[in-house]
C-alpha positions as CSV (number, residue, x, y, z in Angstrom):
1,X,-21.4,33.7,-77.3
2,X,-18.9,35.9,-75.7
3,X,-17.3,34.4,-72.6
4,X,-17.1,36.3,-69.3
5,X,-14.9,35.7,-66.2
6,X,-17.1,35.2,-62.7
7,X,-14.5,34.6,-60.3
8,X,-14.0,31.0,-60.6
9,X,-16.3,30.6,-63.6
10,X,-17.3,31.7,-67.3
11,X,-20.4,33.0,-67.7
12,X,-22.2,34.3,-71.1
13,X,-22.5,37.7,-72.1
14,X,-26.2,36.9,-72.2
15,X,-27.2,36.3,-69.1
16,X,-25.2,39.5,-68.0
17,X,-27.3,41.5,-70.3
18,X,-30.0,40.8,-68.1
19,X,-29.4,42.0,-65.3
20,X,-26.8,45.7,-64.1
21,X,-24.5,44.5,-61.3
22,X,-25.6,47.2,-59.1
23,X,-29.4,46.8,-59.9
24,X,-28.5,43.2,-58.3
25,X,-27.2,44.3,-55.9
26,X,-30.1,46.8,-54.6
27,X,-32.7,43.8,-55.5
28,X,-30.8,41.5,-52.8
29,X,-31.8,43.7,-50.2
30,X,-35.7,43.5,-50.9
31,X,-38.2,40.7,-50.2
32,X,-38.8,37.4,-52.0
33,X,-42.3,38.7,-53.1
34,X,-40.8,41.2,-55.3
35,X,-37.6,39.3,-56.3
36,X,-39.8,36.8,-57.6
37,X,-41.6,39.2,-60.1
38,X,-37.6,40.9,-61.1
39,X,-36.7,37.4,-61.5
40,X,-39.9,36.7,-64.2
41,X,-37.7,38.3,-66.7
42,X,-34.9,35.5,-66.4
43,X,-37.2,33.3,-69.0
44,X,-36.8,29.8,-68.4
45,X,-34.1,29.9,-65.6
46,X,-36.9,31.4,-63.4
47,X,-38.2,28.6,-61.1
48,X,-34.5,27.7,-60.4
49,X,-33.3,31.3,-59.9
50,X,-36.3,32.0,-57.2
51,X,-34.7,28.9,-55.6
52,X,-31.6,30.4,-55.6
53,X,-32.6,33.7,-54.1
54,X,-34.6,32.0,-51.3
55,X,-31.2,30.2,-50.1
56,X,-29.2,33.2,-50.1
57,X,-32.0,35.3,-48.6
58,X,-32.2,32.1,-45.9
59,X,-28.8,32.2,-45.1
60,X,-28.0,35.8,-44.9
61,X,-30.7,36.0,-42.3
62,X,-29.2,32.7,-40.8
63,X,-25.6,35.0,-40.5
64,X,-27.4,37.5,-39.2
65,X,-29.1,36.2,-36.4
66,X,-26.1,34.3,-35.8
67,X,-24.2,37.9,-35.5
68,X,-27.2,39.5,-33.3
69,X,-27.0,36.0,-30.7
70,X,-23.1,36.0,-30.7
71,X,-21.5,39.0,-31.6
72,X,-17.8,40.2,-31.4
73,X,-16.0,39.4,-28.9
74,X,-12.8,37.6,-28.2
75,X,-9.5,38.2,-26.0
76,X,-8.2,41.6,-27.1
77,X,-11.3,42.0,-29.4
78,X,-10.9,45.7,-28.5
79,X,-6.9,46.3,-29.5
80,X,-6.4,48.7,-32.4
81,X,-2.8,49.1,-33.6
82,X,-1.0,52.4,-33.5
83,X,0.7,51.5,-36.6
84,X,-0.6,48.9,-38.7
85,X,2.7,49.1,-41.2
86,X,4.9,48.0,-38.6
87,X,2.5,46.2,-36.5
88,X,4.8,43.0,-36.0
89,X,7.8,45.3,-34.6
90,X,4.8,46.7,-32.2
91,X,4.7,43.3,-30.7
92,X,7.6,42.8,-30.6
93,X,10.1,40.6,-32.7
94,X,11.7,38.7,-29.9
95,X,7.7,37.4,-28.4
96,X,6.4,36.4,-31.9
97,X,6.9,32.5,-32.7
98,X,6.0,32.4,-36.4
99,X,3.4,29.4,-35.3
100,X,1.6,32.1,-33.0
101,X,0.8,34.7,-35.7
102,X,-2.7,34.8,-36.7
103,X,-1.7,36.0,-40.6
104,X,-4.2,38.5,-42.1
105,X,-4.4,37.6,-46.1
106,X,-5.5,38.6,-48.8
107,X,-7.5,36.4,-51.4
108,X,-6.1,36.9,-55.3
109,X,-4.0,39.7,-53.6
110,X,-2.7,41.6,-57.3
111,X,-6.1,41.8,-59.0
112,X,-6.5,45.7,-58.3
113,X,-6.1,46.5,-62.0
114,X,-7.0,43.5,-63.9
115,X,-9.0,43.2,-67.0
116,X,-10.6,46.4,-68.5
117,X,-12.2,49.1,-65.8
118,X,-15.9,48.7,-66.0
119,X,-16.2,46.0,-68.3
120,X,-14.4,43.2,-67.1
121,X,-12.7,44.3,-64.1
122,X,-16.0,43.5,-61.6
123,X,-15.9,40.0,-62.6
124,X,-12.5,39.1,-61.7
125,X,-11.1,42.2,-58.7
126,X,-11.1,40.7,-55.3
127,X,-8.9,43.3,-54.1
128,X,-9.1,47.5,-55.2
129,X,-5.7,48.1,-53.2
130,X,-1.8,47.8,-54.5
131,X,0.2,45.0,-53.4
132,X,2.1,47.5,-51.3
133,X,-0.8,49.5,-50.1
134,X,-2.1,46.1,-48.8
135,X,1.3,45.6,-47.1
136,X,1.1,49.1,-45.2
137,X,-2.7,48.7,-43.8
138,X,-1.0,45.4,-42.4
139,X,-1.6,42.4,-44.9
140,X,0.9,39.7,-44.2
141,X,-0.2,37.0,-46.6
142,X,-0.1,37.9,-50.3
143,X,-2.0,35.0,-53.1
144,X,-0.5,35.6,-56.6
145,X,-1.6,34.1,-59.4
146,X,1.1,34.1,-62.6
147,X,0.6,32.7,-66.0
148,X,3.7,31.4,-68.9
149,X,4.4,35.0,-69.6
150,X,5.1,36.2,-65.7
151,X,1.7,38.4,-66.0
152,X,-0.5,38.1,-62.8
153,X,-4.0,36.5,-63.7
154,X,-7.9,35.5,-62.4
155,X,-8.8,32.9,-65.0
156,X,-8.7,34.1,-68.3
157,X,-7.9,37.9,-67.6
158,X,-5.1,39.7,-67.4
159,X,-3.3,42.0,-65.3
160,X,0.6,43.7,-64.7
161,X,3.4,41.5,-64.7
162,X,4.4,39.7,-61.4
163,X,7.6,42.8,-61.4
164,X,5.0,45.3,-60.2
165,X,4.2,42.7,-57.2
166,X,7.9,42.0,-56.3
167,X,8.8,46.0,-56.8
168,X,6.0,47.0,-54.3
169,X,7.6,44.0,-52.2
170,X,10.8,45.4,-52.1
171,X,9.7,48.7,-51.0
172,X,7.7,47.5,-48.0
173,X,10.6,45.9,-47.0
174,X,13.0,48.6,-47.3
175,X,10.9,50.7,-45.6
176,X,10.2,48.4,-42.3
177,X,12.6,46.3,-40.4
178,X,10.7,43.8,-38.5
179,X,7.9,42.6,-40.5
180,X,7.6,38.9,-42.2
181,X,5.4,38.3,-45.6
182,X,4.0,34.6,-46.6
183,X,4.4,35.1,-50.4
184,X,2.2,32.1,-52.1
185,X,3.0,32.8,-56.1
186,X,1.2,29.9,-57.9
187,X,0.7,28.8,-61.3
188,X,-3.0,30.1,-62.5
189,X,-5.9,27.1,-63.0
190,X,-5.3,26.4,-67.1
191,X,-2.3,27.9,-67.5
192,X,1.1,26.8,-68.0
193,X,4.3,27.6,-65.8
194,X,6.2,30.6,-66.1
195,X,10.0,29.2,-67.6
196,X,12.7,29.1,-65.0
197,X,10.2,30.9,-62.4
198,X,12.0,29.1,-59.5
199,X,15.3,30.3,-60.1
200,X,13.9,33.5,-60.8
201,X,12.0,34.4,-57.6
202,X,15.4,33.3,-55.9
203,X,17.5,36.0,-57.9
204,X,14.6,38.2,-57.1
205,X,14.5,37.8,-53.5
206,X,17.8,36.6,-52.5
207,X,19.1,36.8,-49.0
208,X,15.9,37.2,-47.5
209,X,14.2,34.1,-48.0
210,X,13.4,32.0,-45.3
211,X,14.3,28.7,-46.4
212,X,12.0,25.7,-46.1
213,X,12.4,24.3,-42.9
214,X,9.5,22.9,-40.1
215,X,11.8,24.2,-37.3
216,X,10.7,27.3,-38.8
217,X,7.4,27.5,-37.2
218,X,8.8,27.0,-33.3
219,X,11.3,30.7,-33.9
220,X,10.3,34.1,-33.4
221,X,10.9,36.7,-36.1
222,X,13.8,38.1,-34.1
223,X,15.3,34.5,-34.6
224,X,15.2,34.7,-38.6
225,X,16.1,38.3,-39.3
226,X,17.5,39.0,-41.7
227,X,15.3,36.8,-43.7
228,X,11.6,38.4,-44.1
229,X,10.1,36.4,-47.0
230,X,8.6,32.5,-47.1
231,X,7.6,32.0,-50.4
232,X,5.9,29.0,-51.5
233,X,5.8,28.5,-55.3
234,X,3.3,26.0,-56.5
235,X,3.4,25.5,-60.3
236,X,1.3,22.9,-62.1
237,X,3.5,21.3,-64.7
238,X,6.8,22.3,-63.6
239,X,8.9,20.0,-60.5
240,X,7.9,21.7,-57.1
241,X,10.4,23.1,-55.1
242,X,13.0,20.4,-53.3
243,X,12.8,19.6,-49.7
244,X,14.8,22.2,-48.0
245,X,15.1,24.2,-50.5
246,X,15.0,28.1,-50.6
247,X,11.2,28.1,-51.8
248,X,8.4,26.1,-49.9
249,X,6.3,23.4,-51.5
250,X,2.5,23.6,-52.1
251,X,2.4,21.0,-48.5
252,X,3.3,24.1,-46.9
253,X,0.5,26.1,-47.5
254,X,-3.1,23.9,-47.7
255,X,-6.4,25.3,-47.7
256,X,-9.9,23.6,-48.0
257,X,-11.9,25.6,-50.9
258,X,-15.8,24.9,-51.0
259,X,-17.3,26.6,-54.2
260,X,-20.6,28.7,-52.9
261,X,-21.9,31.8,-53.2
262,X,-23.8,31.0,-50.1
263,X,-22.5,32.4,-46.7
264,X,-23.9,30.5,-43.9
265,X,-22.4,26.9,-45.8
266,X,-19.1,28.4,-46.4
267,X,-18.8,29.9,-42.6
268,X,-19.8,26.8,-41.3
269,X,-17.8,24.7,-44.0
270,X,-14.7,27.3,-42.9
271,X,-15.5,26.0,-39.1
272,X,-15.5,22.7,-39.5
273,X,-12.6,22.4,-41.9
274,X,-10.5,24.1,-39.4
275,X,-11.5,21.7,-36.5
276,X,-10.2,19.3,-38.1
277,X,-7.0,20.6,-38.6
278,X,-3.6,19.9,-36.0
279,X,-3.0,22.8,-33.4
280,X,-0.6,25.7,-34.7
281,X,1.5,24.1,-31.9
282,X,2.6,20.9,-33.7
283,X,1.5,22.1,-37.2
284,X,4.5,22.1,-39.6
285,X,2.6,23.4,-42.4
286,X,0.5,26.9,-43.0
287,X,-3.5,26.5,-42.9
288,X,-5.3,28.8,-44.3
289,X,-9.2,30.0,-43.6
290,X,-10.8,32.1,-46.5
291,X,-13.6,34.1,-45.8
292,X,-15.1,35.0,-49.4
293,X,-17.8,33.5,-51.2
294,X,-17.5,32.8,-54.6
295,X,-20.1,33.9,-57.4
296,X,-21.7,30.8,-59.3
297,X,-22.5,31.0,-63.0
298,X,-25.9,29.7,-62.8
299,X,-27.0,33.0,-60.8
300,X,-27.0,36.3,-62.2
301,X,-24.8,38.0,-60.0
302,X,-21.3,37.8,-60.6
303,X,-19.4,40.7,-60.2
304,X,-17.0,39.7,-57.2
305,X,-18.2,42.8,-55.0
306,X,-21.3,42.5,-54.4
307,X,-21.4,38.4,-53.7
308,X,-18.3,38.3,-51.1
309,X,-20.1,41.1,-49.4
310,X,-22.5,38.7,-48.1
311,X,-19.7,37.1,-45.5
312,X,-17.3,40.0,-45.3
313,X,-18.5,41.7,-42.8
314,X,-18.2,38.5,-40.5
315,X,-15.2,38.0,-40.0
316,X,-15.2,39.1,-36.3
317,X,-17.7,36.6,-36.3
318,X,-15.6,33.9,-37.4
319,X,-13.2,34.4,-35.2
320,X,-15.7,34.1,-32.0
321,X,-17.0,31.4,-33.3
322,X,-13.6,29.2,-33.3
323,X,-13.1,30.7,-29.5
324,X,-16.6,29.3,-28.3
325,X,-16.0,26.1,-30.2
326,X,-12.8,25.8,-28.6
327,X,-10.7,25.8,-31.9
328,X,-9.1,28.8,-31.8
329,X,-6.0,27.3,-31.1
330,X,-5.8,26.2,-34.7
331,X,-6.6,28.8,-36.8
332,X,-3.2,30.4,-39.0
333,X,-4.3,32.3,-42.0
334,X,-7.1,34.3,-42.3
335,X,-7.5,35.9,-45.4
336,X,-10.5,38.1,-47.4
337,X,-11.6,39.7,-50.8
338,X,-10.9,43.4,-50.3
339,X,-9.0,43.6,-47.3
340,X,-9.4,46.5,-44.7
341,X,-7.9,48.0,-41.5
342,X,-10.7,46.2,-39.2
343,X,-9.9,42.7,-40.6
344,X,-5.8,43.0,-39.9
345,X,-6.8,44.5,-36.6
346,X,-8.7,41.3,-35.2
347,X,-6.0,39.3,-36.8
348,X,-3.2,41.3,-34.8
349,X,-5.4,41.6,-31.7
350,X,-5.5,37.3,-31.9
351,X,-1.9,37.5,-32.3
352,X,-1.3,40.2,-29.7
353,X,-3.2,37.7,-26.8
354,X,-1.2,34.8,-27.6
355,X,2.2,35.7,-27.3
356,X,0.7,37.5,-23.9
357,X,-1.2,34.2,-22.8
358,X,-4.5,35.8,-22.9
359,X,-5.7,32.9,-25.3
C-alpha cells in the first residue's frame, strides 16, 4: 500500500480512493442525517467515522456560536495598514520594543510548491504564497523545514532547496529598510541534519543577524539596525547553536503543539497554553500560538485546505478571546496555514495599540 502524506501523518492510498477532497469538503457542510448514509460506504470504519463527524460538526457550531456571542473586537480592531510591506517602518522603528510586536507567522511557511500539483501537493501545502510574497502582505515569522540535502520538506515530500527561501529573503530586505524577520529553519521530523548548516546560514546571512541575546527583547528595532534577521536553527542530531552565538537555540522559540483536527479543542488548548505562559514583559524567549488544525489519518479528509479551514477564519476571535480573559499581555507569535492580509492586519493593529498604550 502506497503511502500518502496528511500533514503530520501517512495515510493509505486506500482510504483516499474513497473519498474526492472537495466532495469532503461540500459533505462537511450538510447534516449528520445524510453524512451518515455518505459515510455507509467507509465499510468497517463507519460507526467510528459517524463519531468523528458528529465531533467536528459539534465543535464547529461550538466556534460558531462562540463567534456570533463574542465577536471581533479588540483595541485598534479597526486599523488597516497603508502598506503592509513596510508596516514596521509605519509604526515606527524608534516605538517598537521587539517584546511588544505581536509577530504574524506563517505555519510550514516554504510549502507553496511541494510535492506534485494535484496529486500530492493537497496533503502536505499549508501555504499557496512565495516566501517573499508572504514577506510583502506582512508576514514576519517564517517556519522552514530542511532535510540532509538543504531541500525544504513536510514529512516525506519534497520541495525547492532552502536557496530559493534565503534568495527571496534577501530581496525583501533589500527592498525595505525597517523591517525585522524571526527565521526558525529546523531540522524536518525523521530526517537527518543538513552538514555544516550552522556555518552556512551565517555566511548566508552575515551582518544582519541579530545575535542571541535576552537583552534583545527589551530594544526597539531602531536599536538593532543594521541587523534585521533572528534566526533560530534547531537541528535534531547536530549540537545546537552556543549560548550567544550568532544563531538562537530551539529555548528561544517554544510552542505547545496539540494534534487535532478539531477546532473548538485546539482554540481552547491555544488559550490555555498561552495563560500559562510569562508576560512578553519578562519573557526572554519567543512563544508562539498556532492557529491551524491538523488532519488525522483515521478520518478521510486530509488534504490540508479544507481541515485548517475549520479554525482559520477565527483568528480575530482568538485574539478577543485572550483580551476578555485578560491574557493578552502574553501572546507573541501568532501564526496560520495560508496566511492573508486580514490575519497580519489584526496582528499589526495588536502591535499598533501597545506601543500607543491602548492595551
Amino acid at each position: 500500500m502506497l503511502p500518502f502524506i496528511s500533514y503530520k501523518h501517512n495515510i493509505s492510498l486506500d482510504s483516499l480512493l474513497h473519498l474526492h477532497p472537495d466532495k469532503e469538503v461540500e459533505e462537511e457542510e450538510r447534516t449528520n442525517s445524510s453524512s451518515s448514509s455518505f459515510l455507509l460506504t467507509m465499510g468497517s470504519c463507519f460507526p467510528k467515522q459517524i463519531e468523528r463527524r458528529k465531533a467536528i460538526s459539534t465543535e464547529r457550531k461550538t466556534m460558531r456560536d462562540l463567534h456570533q456571542s463574542c465577536g471581533e473586537d479588540f483595541p485598534a480592531c479597526a486599523l488597516r495598514p497603508t502598506d503592509r510591506k513596510n508596516w514596521m517602518a509605519g509604526l515606527n522603528p524608534e516605538k517598537i520594543h521587539i517584546h511588544k510586536i505581536l509577530w504574524p507567522g506563517t505555519h510550514d511557511s516554504a510549502t507553496n510548491k511541494i510535492g506534485f500539483p494535484c496529486i500530492t501537493r493537497p496533503f502536505a501545502q499549508c501555504q499557496t504564497l512565495s516566501i517573499y510574497q508572504q514577506l510583502v502582505i506582512g508576514t514576519r515569522v517564517l517556519d522552514i523545514r530542511v532535510q540532509k540535502d538543504r531541500r525544504v520538506c513536510h514529512g516525506i515530500l519534497v520541495t525547492y532547496s532552502i536557496d530559493v527561501v534565503i534568495r527571496d529573503i534577501k530581496k525583501f530586505l533589500s527592498e525595505t529598510k525597517s523591517e525585522i524577520i524571526l527565521l526558525e529553519i529546523r531540522t524536518e521530523y525523521g530526517h537527518d541534519d543538513p552538514p555544516d548548516f550552522e556555518q552556512y546560514l551565517v555566511h548566508q546571512f552575515g551582518e544582519v543577524l541579530i545575535h542571541q541575546d535576552d537583552n534583545v527583547f527589551n530594544k526597539t528595532i531602531a536599536e538593532l539596525f543594521p541587523k534585521r534577521i533572528i534566526c533560530v536553527w534547531k537541528p535534531r542530531n547536530s549540537p545546537p547553536p552556543k549560548a550567544g552565538g550568532v544563531l538562537w537555540s530551539s529555548g528561544h522559540l517554544k510552542d505547545d503543539w496539540i494534534n487535532t483536527d478539531l477546532p473548538s479543542t485546539k482554540f481552547e488548548s491555544n488559550l490555555k497554553c498561552l495563560s500559562e505562559q510569562p508576560p512578553i514583559s519578562t519573557r526572554t524567549f519567543f512563544y508562539r500560538v498556532e492557529n491551524t488544525v491538523t488532519p488525522q489519518p483515521d478520518y478521510p479528509i486530509v488534504c490540508v485546505k479544507s481541515v485548517t479551514g475549520r479554525i482559520h477564519e477565527y483568528a480575530r476571535l482568538f485574539i478577543t478571546q485572550c483580551f476578555s480573559r485578560g491574557i493578552e499581555n502574553r501572546l507573541q507569535i501568532f501564526s496560520t496555514d495560508f496566511i492573508d492580509e486580514d490575519f497580519v492586519d489584526a496582528c499589526v493593529a495588536v502591535t499598533y495599540s501597545r506601543i500607543e498604550r491602548k492595551a
